[in-house]
N, C-alpha and C positions, 0 to 999 in steps of 0.2 A: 262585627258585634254591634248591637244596636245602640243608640244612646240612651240613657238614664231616663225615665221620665220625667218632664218638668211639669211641677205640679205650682206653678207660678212662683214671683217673688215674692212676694208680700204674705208670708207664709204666719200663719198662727195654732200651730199645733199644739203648739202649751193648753191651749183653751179646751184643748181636749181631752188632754190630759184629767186637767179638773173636772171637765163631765163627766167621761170615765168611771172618776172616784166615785162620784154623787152618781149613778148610776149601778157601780158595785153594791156601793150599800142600800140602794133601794130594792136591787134584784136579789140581794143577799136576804130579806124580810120575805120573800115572795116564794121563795123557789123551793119552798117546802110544800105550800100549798097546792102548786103546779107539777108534782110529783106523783103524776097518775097519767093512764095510758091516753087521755084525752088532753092531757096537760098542753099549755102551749104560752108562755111567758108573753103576751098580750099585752099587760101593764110596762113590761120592760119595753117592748119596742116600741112604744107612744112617747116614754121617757127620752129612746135613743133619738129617738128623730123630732122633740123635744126641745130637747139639749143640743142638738145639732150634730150628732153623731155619725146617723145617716149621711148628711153631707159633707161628715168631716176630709174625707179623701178627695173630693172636689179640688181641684185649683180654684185658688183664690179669686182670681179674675170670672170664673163663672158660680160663683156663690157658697164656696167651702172653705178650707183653713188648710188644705195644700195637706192634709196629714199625708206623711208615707215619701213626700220631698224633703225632709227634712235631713240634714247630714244622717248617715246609718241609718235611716229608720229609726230613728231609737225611740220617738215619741210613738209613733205605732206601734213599736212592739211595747212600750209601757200602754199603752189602749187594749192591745188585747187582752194583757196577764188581767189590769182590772178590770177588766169584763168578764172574761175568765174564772176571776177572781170571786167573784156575786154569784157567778151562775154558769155551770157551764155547757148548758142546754143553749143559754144567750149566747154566752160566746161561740159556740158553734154559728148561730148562723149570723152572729155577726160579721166572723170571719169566712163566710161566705158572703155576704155584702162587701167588705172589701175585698176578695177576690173577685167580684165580678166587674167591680169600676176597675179595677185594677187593668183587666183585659180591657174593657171598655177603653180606657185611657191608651193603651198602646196598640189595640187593632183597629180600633173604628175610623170611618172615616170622617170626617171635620161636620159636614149636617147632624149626623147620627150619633156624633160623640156630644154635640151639644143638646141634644134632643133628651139621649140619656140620662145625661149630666142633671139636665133639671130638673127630670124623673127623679132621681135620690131627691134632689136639695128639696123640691117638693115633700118630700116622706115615702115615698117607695122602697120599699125591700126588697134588692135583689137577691138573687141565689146563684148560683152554678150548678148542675147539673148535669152528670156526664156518666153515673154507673144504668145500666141497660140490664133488661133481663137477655137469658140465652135466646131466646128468640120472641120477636116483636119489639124490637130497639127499633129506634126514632128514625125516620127517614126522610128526607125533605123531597117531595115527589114533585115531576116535570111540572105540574101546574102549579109550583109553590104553596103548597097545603103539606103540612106536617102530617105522619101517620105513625105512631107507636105511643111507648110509653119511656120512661123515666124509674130507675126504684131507687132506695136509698136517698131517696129525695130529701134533706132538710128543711124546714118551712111549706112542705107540703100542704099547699090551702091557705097557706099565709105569706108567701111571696109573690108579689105582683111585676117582678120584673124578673124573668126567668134565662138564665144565659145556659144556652144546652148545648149539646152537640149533637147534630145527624151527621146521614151520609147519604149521598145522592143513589138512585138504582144503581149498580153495578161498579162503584166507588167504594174504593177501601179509605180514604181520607175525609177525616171529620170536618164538617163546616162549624164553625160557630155562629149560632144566631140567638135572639134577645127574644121572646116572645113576652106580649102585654097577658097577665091572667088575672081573672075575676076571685076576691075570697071566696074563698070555700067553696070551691068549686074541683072537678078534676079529681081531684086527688082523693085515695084509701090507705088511709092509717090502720087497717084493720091485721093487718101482719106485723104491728109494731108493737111487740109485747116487751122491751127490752130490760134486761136489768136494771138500767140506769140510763141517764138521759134522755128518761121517758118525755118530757117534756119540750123536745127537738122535734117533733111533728114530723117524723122522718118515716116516708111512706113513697107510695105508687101515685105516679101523678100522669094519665093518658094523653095528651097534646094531640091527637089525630082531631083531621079538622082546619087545626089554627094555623092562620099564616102570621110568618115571622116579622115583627113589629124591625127588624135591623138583623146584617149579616154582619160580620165582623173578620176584617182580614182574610188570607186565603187558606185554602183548605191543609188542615194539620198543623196550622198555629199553632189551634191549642194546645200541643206540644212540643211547643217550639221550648230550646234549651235556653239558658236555664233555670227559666221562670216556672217551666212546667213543674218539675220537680223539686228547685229551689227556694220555688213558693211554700213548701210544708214548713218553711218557720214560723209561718204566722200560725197553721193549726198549733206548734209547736209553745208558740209563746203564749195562745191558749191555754194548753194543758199545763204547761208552768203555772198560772195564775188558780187552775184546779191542785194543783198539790201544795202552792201556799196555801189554800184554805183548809185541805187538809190538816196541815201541818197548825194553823192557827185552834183549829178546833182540837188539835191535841193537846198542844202545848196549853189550852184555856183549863181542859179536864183537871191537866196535872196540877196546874194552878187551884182550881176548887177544889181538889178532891184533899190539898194539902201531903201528897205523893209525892211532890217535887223533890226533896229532901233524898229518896231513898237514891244512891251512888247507880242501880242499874238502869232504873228510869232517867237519868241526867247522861249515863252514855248513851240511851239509843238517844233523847234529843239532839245530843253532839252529833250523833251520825245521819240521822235526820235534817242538820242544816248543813254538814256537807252535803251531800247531794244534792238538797235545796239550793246552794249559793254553785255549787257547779251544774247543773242546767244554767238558772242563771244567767253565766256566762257566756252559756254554749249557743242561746238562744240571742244574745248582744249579738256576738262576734257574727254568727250565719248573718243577722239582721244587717249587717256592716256588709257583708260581703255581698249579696245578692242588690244591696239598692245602689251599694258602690261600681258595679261590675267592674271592678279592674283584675278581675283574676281571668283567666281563661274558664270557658261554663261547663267543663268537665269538672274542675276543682271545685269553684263554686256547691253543683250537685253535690260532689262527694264531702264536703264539710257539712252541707245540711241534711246530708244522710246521715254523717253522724251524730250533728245533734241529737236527731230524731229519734236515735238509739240513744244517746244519751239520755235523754228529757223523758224518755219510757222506763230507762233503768231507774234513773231517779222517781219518777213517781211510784215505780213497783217496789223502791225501798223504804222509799217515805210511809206506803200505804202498808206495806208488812208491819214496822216497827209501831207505827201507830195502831195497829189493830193491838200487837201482842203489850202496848204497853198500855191504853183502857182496859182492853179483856174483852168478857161477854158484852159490858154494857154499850163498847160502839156497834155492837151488831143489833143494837134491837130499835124499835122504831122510837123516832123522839129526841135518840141522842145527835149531840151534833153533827158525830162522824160517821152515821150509818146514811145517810142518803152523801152526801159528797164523795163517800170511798165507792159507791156504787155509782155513781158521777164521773167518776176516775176513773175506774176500773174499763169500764164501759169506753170512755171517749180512748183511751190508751190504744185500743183496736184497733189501729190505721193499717192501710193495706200493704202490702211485700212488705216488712221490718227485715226477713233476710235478705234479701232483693237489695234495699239500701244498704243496708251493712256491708254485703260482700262487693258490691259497686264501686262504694268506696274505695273497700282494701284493695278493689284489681288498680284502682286511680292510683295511687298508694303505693303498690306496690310497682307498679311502670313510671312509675316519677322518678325522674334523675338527681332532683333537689337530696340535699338533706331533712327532717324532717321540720328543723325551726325552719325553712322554707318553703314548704309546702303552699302556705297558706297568707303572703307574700308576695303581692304585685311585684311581678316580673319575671318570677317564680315556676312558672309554669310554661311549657315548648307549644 
């Protein structure tokens, strides 16, 4: 099992925390306006990287505040909810900026990691990039020239540091490489008509042509256990920060509208913050487990599998009881909860949800432990 990343000693995540905030509520002002198919939260990432956000997951000694070293995680997963939290078009792709230094940090080699490095602390926007169409996906050919595309791309036209995956001719194993792109360039948004999260610039980005700025690690890394998979807490602790703000703009109506008072509207909010305070949890505890690895990365997966069931149920509870207890008026345009529920609703969509769930239960069910041991340094064969 590999060791932990060390994200230096002299660690200042707290600092980030506080931008974070001051970055919620600037992106929380904004993200009405950028609520169109052109949309692209512009003013927020000049904030992040600003504020020093972008470079927050840097180690210290190369110009960051060590985010994501921190015991648990816990300051980064408080970073994503309020980002999340403001906007969560932002938070998507911020949480694909730190997924990409994240890899960065444990597959590069020592020239390339430092190269990287100072690409964020600079202001560079990374991505990740890994879903392909059925055919014409990315392929790194013998002369080192990329040839395909990219879809579902986040930051499409606005990420300048791009961590993707090919595969060589006649290689079933993905390399990972880093490619430098120019704004606005590449990429077509023009099939991105979505409900919600219009504002994610999530599009078709073609790379044929370019050759890759850095390779990373050996081939199928990027699915190496169990970060590949165990990484969905941080989208995870994203979407927590999207359904507190659901939850804020509901609880505000009942506050204005002077509704609070009636007994049926005060149990859905009680059942509203259950589920609210258990995600939560769910997204703490995975965030502990994955930066701690001391579990075996079978178990790992399967607890942040089910987070991610969890953290889905919960938002699909929170966003029921808030529709039925505004009514018509969170559906229509203007009111607080009708762009954030379609925010929600939207980001909620992450890929296999039975896949992870039944994952789980096979871990689950082949585990010898009791189930307070499950999850349980030492716990696992």
């Amino acid at each position: 099992m590999p060791d932990p990343i060390d994200r230096g000693r002299d660690r200042e995540p707290a600092r980030a925390v506080a931008a974070a905030r001051r970055v919620a509520s600037l992106s929380a002002g904004r993200a009405d306006a950028q609520d169109r198919d052109d949309g692209f939260p512009a003013a927020d990432i000049l904030d992040l990287a600003r504020l020093g956000l972008l470079a927050a997951p840097v180690p210290a000694e190369e110009g960051g505040d060590g985010l994501g070293g921190e015991p648990g995680a816990a300051d980064l997963a408080e970073v994503l909810r309020l980002v999340g939290s403001g906007s969560l078009a932002l938070g998507r792709l911020y949480e694909g900026h730190v997924n990409a230094l994240d890899l960065v940090l444990r597959y590069a080699a020592p020239a390339e990691r430092r190269a990287l490095l100072a690409d964020a602390v600079s202001g560079h926007l990374f991505g990740v990039w890994n879903t392909e169409p059925p055919t014409g996906g990315l392929v790194l050919d013998e002369d080192g020239s990329l040839r395909g595309r990219k879809t579902f791309a986040s930051g499409a036209g606005r990420v300048t540091r791009a961590l993707v995956t090919a595969r060589r001719p006649g290689r079933t194993e993905p390399e990972m490489l880093v490619v430098a792109l120019d704004p606005g360039t590449r990429a077509d948004l023009s099939a991105w008509r979505a409900q919600g999260m219009r504002a994610s610039a999530t599009g078709t980005v073609d790379l044929t042509g370019l050759a890759p700025l850095a390779r990373l690690g050996e081939p199928d890394d990027y699915h190496r256990e169990p970060h590949f998979s165990g990484g969905a807490w941080r989208f995870a602790a994203v979407q927590l920060g999207g359904i507190e703000a659901v939850f804020e703009a509901w609880r505000g109506h009942l506050a204005r509208t002077g509704r609070g008072a009636d007994p049926h509207q005060l149990a859905r909010l009680g059942e509203g913050a259950i589920a609210l305070e258990g995600a939560r949890l769910f997204v703490a505890r995975a965030a502990g487990l994955v930066a701690d690895e001391t579990l075996a990365p079978e178990r790992i997966v399967a607890f942040v599998g089910l987070t991610r069931l969890a953290v889905e149920r919960a938002g699909l509870e929170v966003l029921g009881l808030a529709q039925r207890s505004v009514g018509l008026q969170g559906f229509l345009s203007g009111h607080p909860l009708e762009r954030l529920s379609r925010d929600l609703a939207t980001y909620l969509r992450q890929p296999a949800p039975d896949r992870a769930l039944t994952a789980a239960a096979a871990t689950i069910l082949a585990a010898g432990e009791p189930a307070d041991r499950l999850w349980v340094p030492g716990g696992a064969g």
